[in-house]
Phi, psi and omega in degrees: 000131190257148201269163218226135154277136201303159158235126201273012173121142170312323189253008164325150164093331163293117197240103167281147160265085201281137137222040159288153191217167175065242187247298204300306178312321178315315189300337237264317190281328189296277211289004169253335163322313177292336183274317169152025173296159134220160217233113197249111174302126110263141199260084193289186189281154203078259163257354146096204161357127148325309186289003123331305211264337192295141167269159336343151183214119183271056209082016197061037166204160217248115170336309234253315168300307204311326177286001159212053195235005199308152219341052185246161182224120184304128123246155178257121142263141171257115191275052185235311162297131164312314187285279160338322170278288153002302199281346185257331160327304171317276176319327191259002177254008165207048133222183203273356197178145189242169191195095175235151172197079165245163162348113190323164186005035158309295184297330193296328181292326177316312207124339193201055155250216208295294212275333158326274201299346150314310152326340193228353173200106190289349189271347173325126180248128147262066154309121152244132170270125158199177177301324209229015169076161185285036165185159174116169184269006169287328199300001168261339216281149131323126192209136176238177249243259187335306189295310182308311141014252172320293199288359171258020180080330184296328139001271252243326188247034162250142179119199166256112163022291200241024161229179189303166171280157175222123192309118172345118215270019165219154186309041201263023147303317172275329196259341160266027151310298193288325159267334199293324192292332160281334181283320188267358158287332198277332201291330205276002159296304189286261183347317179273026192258322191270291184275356176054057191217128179260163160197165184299140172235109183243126188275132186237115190300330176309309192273008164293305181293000175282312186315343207254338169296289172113207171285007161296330172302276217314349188277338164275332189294318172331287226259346203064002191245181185247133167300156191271167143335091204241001216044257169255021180246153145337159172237022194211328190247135190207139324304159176164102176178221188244155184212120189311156122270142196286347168262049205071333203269216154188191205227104164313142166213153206233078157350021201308332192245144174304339200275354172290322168344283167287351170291300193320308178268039186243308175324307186260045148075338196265057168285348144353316223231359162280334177254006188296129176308339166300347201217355170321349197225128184315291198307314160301331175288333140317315189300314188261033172325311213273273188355289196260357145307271177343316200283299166309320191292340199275315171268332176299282219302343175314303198245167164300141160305325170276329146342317186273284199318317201265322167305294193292322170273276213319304214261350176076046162260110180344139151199153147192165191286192203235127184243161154277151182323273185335333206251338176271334151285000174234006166303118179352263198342299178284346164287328162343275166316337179064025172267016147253141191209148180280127190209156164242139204246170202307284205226017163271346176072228189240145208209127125339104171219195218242132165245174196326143189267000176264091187238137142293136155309116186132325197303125181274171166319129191264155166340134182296153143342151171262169162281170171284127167071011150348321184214052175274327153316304174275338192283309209298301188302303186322297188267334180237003150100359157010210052251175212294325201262006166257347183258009165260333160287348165282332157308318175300284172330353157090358203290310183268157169251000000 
């Protein structure tokens, strides 16, 4: 029987160029990586990645690169050197997609922004990533996971009522970079399949996060007012939150639907209470929030979380426990999915990461996170045709590490 080769993905054959640093570019080049790109990171000399240096720290190599650096291959360039910029022109006229997220016109003083590296290659798709786009009077200011946060409203409705707002415990100011940026690299992938043509894409984290309110705009737009603060409950659907357990824990049960309604009270003994005229209704049962929470709750303190988990599956009422990072990565389902997968790394040996969340059949386990300038050598010989005594002169010459 003859054996079937790994399939390495919808974008084998695509050669990305990163000059992404930290998350949002990273997540942006990780997820054309996952598809089957490849994708040559550069690096400047010294410490490379800023997030190399972030702690925890292993061996000299830092939790934070590793997460979103997973089959990509490093080389250090100085893009300071005359010779470095030269050398990344070479490499940007035989690849397919640029991927950056420095300051708005940071690459142009470099040398190697849109209308350079076009220059040398027309099929070039360029992404930039920044907080606030390449144009507005914001577009110079400095921006981080929080500050986009605040400025994009989202903020302003996490947390609890009668406390300050509170951030999001996952980064999605900086990571919805990493969807937005692909979605619009893959459409100008498709569009030069027509025009034989590449173009600039500028990603803006702000305006991801306006797109990501969703129907919370339109409920101000609706209503004029800005929605409150609910914590974990809705502002519109009850039940739908965190709910006591008799052990300490608690249980989400989320109401989304009217037909849920009655499952919920067939689950908690009240059946009664699906057709009670106080609560037949989203809007009523919004109205009577404190109420009809006091009902569930009255029975969730009865039981176990596991208890609740067996009940609420029996009757196909939305729940789920409150898992820890940990417990969520090792829960049946993500082992199921294989979304912890084991890679060996240059000098971590063998390390646990997270994997792509995108998979094909056929797809092997993607490559470890690189070390700094791993495949600065290879990168070199490979793609622009090298031999040993030009990449030791560059080497001499300060372009490469």
């Amino acid at each position: 029987m003859t054996e079937t080769a790994p399939y390495p993905g919808p974008l084998a054959g695509v050669r990305v160029l990163d000059f992404t640093r930290v998350l949002a570019g990273p997540a942006a080049s990780l997820a054309l990586a996952d598809l089957g790109a490849e994708v040559i990171k550069i690096e400047p000399p010294g410490t490379g990645d800023e997030t190399r240096t972030f702690p925890p720290i292993r061996d000299g190599e830092s939790h934070y690169f590793l997460s979103v650096n997973r089959g990509k291959k490093s080389i250090v360039v100085d893009l300071k050197s005359p010779e470095g910029v030269a050398l990344v022109k070479d490499l940007a006229a035989k690849c397919d997609i640029v991927v950056e997220n420095y300051r708005p016109g940071v690459m142009d003083r470099l040398g190697l922004g849109y209308a350079a590296l076009s220059a040398v290659n027309p099929r070039l798709i360029y992404c930039a990533i920044s907080g606030y786009g390449q144009t507005g009077p914001l577009k110079d200011n400095p921006s981080f996971d929080i500050v986009l946060q605040a400025m994009s409203g989202a903020l302003s409705m996490n947390g609890d009522p009668d406390g300050l707002p509170t951030k999001l415990g996952i980064p999605l100011g900086d990571l919805v970079g990493g969807i937005n940026g692909p979605i619009g690299v893959l459409a100008a992938l498709y569009e030069r399949e027509r025009t034989g043509q590449g173009r600039f894409i500028d990603v803006s984290l702000m305006d991801g996060l306006i797109g990501m309110l969703g129907y919370i705009a339109q409920l101000a737009f609706f209503t004029g007012k800005d929605p409150q603060r609910q914590g974990s409950q809705h502002p519109n659907l009850v039940p739908y939150g965190i709910f006591p357990a008799k052990d300490d824990g608690s249980i989400v049960v989320a109401c989304l639907t009217p037909g849920f309604w009655g499952r919920i009270c067939m689950a908690i003994g009240r059946e009664e209470l699906t057709d009670d005229p106080r609560y037949d209704t989203l809007e009523k049962r919004r109205d009577a929030r404190a109420e009809v929470n006091e009902i569930v709750s009255a029975f969730t303190r009865l039981h176990t979380v596991d208890e609740l988990v067996a009940i609420f599956t029996r009757f196909e009422v939305p729940h789920a426990p409150i898992l820890g990072v940990t417990e969520a990565l090792s829960q049946p389902q993500a082992v199921h999915r294989r979304m912890v997968v084991e890679v060996e790394h240059e000098t971590l040996g063998p390390i646990p990461i997270v994997n792509r969340p995108v998979t094909f059949d056929g797809q092997p386990t993607p490559e470890a996170p690189p070390v700094l300038g791993q495949h600065t050598d290879a990168v070199l010989a490979e793609v622009l045709g090298l031999d040993a005594d030009e990449i030791a002169r560059l080497r001499a010459a300060g372009a490469v590490r």
